[in-house]
Structure formats: structure tokens, C-alpha cells
N, C-alpha and C positions, 0 to 999 in steps of 0.2 A: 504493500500500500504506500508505505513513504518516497519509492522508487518510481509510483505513478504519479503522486505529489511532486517531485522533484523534474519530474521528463514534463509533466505538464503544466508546470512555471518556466519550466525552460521554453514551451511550445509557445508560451501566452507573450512571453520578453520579445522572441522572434516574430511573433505577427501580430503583436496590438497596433501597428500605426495599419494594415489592413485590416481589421477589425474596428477599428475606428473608423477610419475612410468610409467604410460601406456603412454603420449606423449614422456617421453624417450625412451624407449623401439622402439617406432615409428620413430624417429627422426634418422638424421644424427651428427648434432652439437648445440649446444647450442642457438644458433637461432631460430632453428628448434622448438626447447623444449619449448620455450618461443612462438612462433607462435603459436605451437600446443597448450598448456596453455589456452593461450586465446581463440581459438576457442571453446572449451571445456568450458571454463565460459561464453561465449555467450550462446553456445546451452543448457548448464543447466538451464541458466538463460531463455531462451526461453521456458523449458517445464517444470521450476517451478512451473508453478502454476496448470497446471496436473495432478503433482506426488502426489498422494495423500494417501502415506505412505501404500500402500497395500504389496508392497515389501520393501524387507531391500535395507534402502537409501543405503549404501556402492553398491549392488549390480546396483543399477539405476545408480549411477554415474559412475561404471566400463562400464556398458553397453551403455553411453553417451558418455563416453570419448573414450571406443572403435569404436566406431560408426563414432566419431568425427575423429580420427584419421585414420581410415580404410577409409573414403574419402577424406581425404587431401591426402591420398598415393595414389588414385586413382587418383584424379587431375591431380598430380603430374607426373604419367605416361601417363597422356594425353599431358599435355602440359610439356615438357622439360625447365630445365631452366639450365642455363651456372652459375655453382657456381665461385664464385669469392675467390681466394687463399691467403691464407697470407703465409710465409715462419715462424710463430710460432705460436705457440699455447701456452699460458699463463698458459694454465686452466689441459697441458697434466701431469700427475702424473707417475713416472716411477717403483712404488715399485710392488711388486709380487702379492700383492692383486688386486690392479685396474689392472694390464695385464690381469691378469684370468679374471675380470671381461668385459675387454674389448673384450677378445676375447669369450667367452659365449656370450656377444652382436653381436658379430659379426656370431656368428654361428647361432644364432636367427633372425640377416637380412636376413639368408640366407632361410628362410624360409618363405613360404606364408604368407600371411597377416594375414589370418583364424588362421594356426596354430601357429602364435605369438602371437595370441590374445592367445591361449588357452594354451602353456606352459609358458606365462607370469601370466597368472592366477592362473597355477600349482607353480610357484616359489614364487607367494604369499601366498601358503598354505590354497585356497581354496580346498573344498570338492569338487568329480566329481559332485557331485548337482547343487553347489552351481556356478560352471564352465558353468554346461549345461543349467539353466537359465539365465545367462550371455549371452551364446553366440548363445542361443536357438539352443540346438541340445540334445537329449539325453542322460542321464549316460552314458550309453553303449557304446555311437559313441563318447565320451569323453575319455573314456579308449581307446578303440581300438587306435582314434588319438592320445593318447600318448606314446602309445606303439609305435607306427611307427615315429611319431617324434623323442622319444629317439632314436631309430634304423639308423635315419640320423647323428641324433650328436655321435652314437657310427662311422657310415662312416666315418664323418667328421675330428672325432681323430685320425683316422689312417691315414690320410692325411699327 
């Protein structure tokens, strides 16, 4: 047990800034990122002892924390919740990098669940392979989907 303890703090050092990325990516606010987080170290920690290195860990954890996150969003549009507002935000940055960044985020909520999963995958510079075992679907039908997503965010710009 201490040996699973040990290989799976080691697992969580090497992939939390991917495990992060994809519950931000998910998320609305900071909260959110931190809720989703943790779901996501539950459920690793629930199918640790499974995983039994046949795939690349990085890939299992993309496809845990997607998983993870793609039904906390489902939840979520089940049951409505009333967010509560502050009039600031501590945490907001105004310079010209995080704008573009925010609004690429925000052009990425605007999209399905499925293809967030899959051009947040793309912006990590995975391989269409290495996408399609992720998100179990095809090379092919990995291209094709990001052909037609980018063809949204070029709508989007002209907005």
C-alpha cells in the first residue's frame, strides 16, 4: 500500500500542470478549477491501481481528467446552480496576453464538450494519434473535427 502511495504522488508531481490545464479549460472560475482538481485526484486515485502502464501515463491521466470533467459539466446542466457574485476579482490581469488568452477561452466554452476536449488536446501539441486515443475516436475523425472547429473560431472572429 505505501508503494502505491509513493508511485502515485510521484504520478500526480508529473502530471498536475495536465490535470490542471484540462479542469481549467472546463471550468468557469477559480473555484471551479480547484473543485474540478480534486475530482480528478479522486478518480485517478480510484483507478490507480488498474492502470497498469500498458499506455502512456500522461495519456490515462488526460483521458481521467477529461472524463472527470466532461461529467461534472454534465451534472452541472442537470442540476442549475445560482453563482454567487463579488463586484472584484483579485486574481483579473489586464495586459494583452491574458485578454487573448481569455478570450480563446472563451471561444473554446463556446464549444461542445467533445470538441474542447479535442482542441484543448490540439493546443497541447499532441499528435492526431495520440488525440484519438484520448478521446477514443479515430485519426481521421480527429482531423476532420479540427478542421470544423477551427472553421467556428475563424466565424467567431469575424464577430
Amino acid at each position: 500500500m505505501e508503494d502505491s502511495k509513493k508511485e502515485f504522488e510521484q504520478l500526480i508531481k508529473q502530471h498536475k500542470t495536465t490535470i490542471y490545464t484540462v479542469c481549467y479549460m472546463f471550468s468557469k472560475d477559480n473555484e471551479e478549477v480547484n473543485d474540478y482538481f480534486q475530482e480528478c485526484l479522486i478518480n485517478i486515485w480510484k483507478g490507480f491501481d488498474k492502470f497498469r502502464n500498458e499506455s502512456n501515463p500522461k495519456t490515462w491521466i488526460y483521458r481521467v481528467s477529461f472524463n472527470t470533467c466532461i461529467s461534472a459539466e454534465r451534472k452541472k446542466a442537470v442540476h442549475k446552480t445560482v453563482p454567487l457574485s463579488m463586484d472584484i476579482n483579485l486574481f483579473e490581469d489586464t495586459d494583452d496576453e491574458t485578454q487573448q488568452i481569455r478570450r480563446l477561452k472563451e471561444r473554446i466554452n463556446k464549444l461542445g464538450i467533445f470538441d474542447r476536449a479535442i482542441i484543448l488536446l490540439w493546443l497541447e501539441n499532441m499528435t492526431y494519434e495520440e488525440i484519438g486515443a484520448i478521446v477514443g475516436i479515430s485519426t481521421k475523425n480527429v482531423s476532420v473535427r479540427l478542421f470544423r472547429i477551427k472553421e467556428q473560431f475563424k466565424k467567431m472572429s469575424n464577430i
